[in-house]
Structure formats: structure tokens, C-alpha cells
ChimeraX commands (.cxc) that place a marker at each C-alpha (Angstrom):
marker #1 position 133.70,147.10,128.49 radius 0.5
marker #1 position 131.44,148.01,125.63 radius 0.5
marker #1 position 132.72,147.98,121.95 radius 0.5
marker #1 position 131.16,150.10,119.71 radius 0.5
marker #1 position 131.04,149.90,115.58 radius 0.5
marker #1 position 132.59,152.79,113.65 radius 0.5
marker #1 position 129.21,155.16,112.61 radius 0.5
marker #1 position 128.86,156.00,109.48 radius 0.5
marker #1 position 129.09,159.95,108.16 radius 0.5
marker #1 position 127.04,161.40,108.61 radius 0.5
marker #1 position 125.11,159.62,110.91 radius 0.5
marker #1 position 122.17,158.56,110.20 radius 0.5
marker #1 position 119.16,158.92,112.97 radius 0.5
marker #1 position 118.58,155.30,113.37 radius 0.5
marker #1 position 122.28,154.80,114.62 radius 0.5
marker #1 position 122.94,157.53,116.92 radius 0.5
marker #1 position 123.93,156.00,119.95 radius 0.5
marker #1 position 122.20,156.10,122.99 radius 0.5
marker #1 position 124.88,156.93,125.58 radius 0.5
marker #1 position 122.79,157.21,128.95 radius 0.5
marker #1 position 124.59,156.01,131.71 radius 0.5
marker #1 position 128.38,157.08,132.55 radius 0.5
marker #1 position 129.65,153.66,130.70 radius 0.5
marker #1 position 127.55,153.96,127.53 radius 0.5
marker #1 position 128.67,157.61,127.32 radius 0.5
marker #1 position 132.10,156.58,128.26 radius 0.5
marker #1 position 132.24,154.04,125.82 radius 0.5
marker #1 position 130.55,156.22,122.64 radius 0.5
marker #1 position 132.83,159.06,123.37 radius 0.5
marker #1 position 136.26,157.25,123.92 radius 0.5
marker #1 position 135.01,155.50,120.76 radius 0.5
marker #1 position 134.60,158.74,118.53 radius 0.5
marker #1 position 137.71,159.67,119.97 radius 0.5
marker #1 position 140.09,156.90,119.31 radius 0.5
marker #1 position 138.25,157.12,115.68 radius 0.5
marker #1 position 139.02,161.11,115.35 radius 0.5
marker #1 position 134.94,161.36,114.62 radius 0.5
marker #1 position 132.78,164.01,115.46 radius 0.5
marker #1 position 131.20,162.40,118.65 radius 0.5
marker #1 position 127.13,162.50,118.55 radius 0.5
marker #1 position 124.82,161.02,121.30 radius 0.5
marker #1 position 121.89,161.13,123.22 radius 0.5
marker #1 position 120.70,160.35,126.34 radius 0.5
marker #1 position 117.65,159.47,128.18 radius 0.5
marker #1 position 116.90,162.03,131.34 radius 0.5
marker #1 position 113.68,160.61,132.89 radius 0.5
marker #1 position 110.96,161.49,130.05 radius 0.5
marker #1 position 113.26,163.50,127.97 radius 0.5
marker #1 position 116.19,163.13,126.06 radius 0.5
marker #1 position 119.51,165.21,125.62 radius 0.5
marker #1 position 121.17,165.48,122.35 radius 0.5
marker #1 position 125.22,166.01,122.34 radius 0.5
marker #1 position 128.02,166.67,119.58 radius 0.5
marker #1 position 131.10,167.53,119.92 radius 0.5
marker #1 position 133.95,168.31,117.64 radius 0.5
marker #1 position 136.88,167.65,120.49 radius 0.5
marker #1 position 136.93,164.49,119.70 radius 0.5
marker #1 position 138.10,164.90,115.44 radius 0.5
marker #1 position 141.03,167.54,116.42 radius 0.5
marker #1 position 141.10,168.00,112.51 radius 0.5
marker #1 position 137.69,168.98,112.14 radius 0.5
marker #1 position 136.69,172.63,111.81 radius 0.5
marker #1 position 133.11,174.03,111.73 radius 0.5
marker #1 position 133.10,176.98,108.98 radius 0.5
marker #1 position 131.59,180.37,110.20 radius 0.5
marker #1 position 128.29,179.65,107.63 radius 0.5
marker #1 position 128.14,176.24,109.62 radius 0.5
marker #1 position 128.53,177.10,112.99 radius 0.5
marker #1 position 125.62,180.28,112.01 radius 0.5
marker #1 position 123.17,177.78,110.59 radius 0.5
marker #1 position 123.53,175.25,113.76 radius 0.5
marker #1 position 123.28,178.49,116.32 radius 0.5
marker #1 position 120.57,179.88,114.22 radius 0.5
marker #1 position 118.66,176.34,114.39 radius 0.5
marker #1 position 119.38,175.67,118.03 radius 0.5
marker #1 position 117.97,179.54,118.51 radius 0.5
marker #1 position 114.76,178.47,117.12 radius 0.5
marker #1 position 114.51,175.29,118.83 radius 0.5
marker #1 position 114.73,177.60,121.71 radius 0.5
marker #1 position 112.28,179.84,121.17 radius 0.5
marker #1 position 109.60,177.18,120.10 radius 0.5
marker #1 position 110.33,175.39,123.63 radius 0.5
marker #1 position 111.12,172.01,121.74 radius 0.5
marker #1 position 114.11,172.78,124.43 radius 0.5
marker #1 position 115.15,173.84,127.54 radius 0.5
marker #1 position 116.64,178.09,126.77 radius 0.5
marker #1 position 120.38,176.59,128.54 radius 0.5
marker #1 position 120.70,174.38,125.25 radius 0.5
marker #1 position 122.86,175.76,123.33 radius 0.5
marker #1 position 125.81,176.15,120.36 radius 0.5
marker #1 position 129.26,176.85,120.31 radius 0.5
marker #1 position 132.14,176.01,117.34 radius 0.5
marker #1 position 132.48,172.74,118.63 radius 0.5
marker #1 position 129.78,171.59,120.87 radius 0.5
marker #1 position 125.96,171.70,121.20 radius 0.5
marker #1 position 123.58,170.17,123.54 radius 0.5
marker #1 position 119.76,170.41,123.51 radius 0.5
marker #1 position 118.30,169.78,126.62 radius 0.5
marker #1 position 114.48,168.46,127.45 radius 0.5
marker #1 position 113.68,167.03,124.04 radius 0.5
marker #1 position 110.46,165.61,123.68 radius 0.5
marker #1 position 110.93,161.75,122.87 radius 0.5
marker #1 position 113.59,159.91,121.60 radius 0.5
marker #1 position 113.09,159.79,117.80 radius 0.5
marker #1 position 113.04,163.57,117.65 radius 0.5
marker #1 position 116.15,163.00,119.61 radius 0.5
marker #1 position 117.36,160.94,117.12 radius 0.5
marker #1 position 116.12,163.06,114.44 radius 0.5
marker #1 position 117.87,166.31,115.89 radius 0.5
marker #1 position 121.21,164.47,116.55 radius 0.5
marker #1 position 120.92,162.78,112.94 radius 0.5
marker #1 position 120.54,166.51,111.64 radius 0.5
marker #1 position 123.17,168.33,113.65 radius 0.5
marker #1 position 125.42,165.63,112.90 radius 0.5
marker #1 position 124.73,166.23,109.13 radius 0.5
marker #1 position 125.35,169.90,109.53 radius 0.5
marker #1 position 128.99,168.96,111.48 radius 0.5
marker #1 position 129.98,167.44,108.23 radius 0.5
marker #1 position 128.81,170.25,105.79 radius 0.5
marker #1 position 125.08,168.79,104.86 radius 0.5
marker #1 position 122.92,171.64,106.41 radius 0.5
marker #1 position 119.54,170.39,104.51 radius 0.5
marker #1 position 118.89,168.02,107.28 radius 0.5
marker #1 position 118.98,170.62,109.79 radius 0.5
marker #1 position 116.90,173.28,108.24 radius 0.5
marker #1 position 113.97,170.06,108.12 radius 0.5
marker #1 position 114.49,169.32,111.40 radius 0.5
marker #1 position 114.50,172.75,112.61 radius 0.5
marker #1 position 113.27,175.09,110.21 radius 0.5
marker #1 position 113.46,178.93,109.62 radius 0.5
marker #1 position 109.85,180.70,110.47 radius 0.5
marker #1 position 110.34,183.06,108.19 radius 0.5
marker link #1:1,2 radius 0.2
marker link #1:2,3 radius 0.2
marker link #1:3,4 radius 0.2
marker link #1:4,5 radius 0.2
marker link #1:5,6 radius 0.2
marker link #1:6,7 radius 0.2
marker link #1:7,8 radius 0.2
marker link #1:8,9 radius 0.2
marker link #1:9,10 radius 0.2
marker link #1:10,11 radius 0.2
marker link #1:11,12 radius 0.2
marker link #1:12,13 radius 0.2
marker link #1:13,14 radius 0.2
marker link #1:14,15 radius 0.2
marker link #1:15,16 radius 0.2
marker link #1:16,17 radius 0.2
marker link #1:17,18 radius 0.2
marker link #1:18,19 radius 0.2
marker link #1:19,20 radius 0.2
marker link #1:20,21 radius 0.2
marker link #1:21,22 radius 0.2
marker link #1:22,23 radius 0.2
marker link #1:23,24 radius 0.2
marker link #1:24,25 radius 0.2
marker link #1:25,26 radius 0.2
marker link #1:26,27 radius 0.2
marker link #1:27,28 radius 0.2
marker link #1:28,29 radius 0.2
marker link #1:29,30 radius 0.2
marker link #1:30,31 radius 0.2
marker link #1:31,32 radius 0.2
marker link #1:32,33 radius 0.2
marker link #1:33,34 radius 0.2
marker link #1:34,35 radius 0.2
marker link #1:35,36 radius 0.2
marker link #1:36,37 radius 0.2
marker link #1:37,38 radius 0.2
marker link #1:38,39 radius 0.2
marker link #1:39,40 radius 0.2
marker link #1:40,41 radius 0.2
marker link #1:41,42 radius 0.2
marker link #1:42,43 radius 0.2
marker link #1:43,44 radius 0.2
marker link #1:44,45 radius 0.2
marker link #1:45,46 radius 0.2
marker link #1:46,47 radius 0.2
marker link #1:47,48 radius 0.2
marker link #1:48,49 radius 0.2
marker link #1:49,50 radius 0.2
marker link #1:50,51 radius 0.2
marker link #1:51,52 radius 0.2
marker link #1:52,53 radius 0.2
marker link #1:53,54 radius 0.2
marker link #1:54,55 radius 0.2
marker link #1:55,56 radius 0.2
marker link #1:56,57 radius 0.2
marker link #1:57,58 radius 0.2
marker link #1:58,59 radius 0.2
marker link #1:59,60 radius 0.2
marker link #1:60,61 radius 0.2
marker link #1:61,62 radius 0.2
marker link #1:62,63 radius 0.2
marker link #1:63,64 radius 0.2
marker link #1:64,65 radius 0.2
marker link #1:65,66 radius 0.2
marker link #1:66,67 radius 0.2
marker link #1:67,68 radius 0.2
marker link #1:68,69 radius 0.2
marker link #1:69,70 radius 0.2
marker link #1:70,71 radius 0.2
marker link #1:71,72 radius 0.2
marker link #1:72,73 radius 0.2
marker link #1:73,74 radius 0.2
marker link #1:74,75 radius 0.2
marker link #1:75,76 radius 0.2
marker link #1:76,77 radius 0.2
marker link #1:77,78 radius 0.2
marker link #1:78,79 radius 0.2
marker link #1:79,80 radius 0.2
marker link #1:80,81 radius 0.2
marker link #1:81,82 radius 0.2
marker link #1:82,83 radius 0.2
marker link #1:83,84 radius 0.2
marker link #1:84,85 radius 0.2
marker link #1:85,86 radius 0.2
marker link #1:86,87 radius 0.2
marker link #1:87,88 radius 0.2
marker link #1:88,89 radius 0.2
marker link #1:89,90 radius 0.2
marker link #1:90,91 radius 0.2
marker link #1:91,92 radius 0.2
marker link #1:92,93 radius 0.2
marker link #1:93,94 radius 0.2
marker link #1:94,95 radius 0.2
marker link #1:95,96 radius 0.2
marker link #1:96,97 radius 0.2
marker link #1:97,98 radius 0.2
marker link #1:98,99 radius 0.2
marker link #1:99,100 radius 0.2
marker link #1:100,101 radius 0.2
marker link #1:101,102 radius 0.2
marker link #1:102,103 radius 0.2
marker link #1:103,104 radius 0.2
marker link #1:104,105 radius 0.2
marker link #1:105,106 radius 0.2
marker link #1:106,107 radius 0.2
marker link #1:107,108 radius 0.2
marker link #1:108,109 radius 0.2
marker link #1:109,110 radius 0.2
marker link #1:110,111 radius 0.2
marker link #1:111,112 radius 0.2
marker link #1:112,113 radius 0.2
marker link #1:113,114 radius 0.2
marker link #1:114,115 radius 0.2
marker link #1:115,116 radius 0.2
marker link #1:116,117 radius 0.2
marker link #1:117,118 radius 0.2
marker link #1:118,119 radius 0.2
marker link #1:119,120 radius 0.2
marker link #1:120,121 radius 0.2
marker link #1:121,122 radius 0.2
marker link #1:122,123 radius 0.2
marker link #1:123,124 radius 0.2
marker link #1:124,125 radius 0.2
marker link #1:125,126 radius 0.2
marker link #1:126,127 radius 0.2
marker link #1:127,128 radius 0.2
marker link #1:128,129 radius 0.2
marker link #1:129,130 radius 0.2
marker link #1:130,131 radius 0.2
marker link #1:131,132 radius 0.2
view
């Protein structure tokens, strides 16, 4: 079995785990788990990468209404630029973003919406920002 370190939070890009494969998943999520963490991950899918948080996994976490907006709004427009697949998507306690282009923008989108779990929405609006 895999052990995995604590991640700091927020989580910085460079430490996101890479969770492809059912035991590297297995092993990040039952870690963020047994640490009540908000879980964060991506995974390799042939050329492109999936990016996944979910909230389950810190029962005492909640994602304010002005949160959970700004990550919709920024998963919308990720979206609509087709820097992901239009099933991605954003609920109160999970996201996914499908088909991203590369690994460090991965990283860089997982870093951000990890951020924006935990309150910090600058990340997020430099990762994915506003065209208006």
C-alpha cells in the first residue's frame, strides 16, 4: 500500500497528487479522508489530464454561496473556451474538469480550485479568468 504525506493548505500546484490508476486514487483519497482534507487530484487519461476535488472527504467543510459562484463561474468559462470537455463541471462539493491540456495546467487548475475550496479565490480568477 501507498502512504501518502499530509498536503499542505492550500495546495500548492507542485504537490497535487497524481492519482491515475485505481491504487494511486485509492490511496490519495482514503488519505484526504482519514485526514478530514478537502481531497484534490489529477489524473492522466491518455494525452489529457482530469482534475478532481471533493469536499466529502472534510465532512466539516462548507463551500459559501460566493465560493461555490466563483468556482461554477470559472469552470463555466473553462467550458466555453474548450480548455475542457462541456460534461466538466461544479457542484457544492465536487468538480471535475475533463480533457485538460497537459499536466502542469492540470496542476495549475487543481492548485487554483483547491485555493478557492479554502476561501483564496485569487488563484482561480488567474487561472481562469473573467472575459469581461
Amino acid at each position: 500500500m501507498l502512504l501518502m504525506q499530509p498536503l499542505p493548505i492550500p495546495c500548492p500546484a507542485d504537490r497535487i497528487p497524481d492519482a491515475t490508476g485505481m491504487d494511486a486514487f485509492t490511496t490519495a483519497y482514503r488519505a484526504a479522508k482519514e485526514q478530514r482534507v478537502v481531497f484534490v487530484a489529477i489524473e492522466r487519461l491518455g494525452p489529457r489530464w482530469t482534475v478532481k476535488i471533493d469536499a466529502l472527504t472534510a465532512p466539516q467543510h462548507t463551500l459559501g454561496t460566493t465560493v461555490h459562484d466563483a468556482v461554477r463561474d470559472a469552470v463555466c468559462r473553462l467550458i466555453d473556451s474548450r480548455q475542457v470537455r462541456p460534461d466538466s463541471f461544479a457542484d457544492p462539493v465536487y468538480v471535475v474538469l475533463y480533457d485538460v491540456d497537459g499536466e502542469l495546467r492540470a496542476r495549475e487548475l487543481a492548485a487554483a480550485l483547491h485555493a478557492a475550496f479554502y476561501g483564496d479565490l485569487e488563484p482561480l480568477a488567474r487561472a481562469a479568468p473573467s472575459t469581461s
